[in-house]
C-alpha positions as CSV (number, residue, x, y, z in Angstrom):
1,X,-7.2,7.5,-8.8
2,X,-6.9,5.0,-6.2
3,X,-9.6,1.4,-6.7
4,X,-10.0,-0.2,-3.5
5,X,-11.5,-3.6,-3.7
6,X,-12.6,-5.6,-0.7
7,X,-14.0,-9.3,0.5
8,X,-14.3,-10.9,3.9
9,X,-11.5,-9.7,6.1
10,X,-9.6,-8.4,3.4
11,X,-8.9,-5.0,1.4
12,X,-7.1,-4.3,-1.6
13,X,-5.6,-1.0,-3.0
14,X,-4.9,0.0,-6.2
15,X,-2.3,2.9,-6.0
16,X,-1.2,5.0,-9.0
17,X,2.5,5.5,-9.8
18,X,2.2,8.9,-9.3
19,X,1.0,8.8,-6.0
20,X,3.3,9.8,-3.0
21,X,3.9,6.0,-2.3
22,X,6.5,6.6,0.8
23,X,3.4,8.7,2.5
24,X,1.1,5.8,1.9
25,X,3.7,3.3,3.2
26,X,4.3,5.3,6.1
27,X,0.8,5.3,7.0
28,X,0.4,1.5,6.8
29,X,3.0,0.7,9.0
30,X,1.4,3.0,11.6
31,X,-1.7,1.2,11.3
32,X,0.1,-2.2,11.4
33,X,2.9,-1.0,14.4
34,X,-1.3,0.5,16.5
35,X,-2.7,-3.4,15.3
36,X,-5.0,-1.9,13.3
37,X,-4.2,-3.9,10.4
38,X,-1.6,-6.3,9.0
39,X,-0.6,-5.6,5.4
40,X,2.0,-6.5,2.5
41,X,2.6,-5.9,-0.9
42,X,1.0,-7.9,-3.6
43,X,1.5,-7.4,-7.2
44,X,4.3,-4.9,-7.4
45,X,5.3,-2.9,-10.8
46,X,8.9,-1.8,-11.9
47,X,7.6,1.3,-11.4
48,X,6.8,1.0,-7.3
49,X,10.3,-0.7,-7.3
50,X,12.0,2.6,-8.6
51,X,10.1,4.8,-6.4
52,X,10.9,2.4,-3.1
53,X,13.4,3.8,-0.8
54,X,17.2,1.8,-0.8
């Protein structure tokens, strides 16, 4: 399960290994490339870094 933690202006997500991680990335740059949002990557695990696309 996903935590999503939040202060002023800002939200952070906390996404499982086993979650389909190119979907969620695909969706966030949609919501960036429609200036919904701007995001980036904070902490990421060897395990994100396998999954990433080359």
């Amino acid at each position: 399960m996903a935590r999503v933690c939040s202060g002023p202006g800002m939200v952070a997500l906390d996404v499982p290994p086993e979650a389909d991680l190119p979907r969620i990335r695909t969706l966030l740059e949609h919501g960036e490339a429609k200036e919904w949002w701007h995001w980036e990557e904070g902490c990421v695990t060897a395990v994100r870094e396998a999954a990433a696309p080359a």
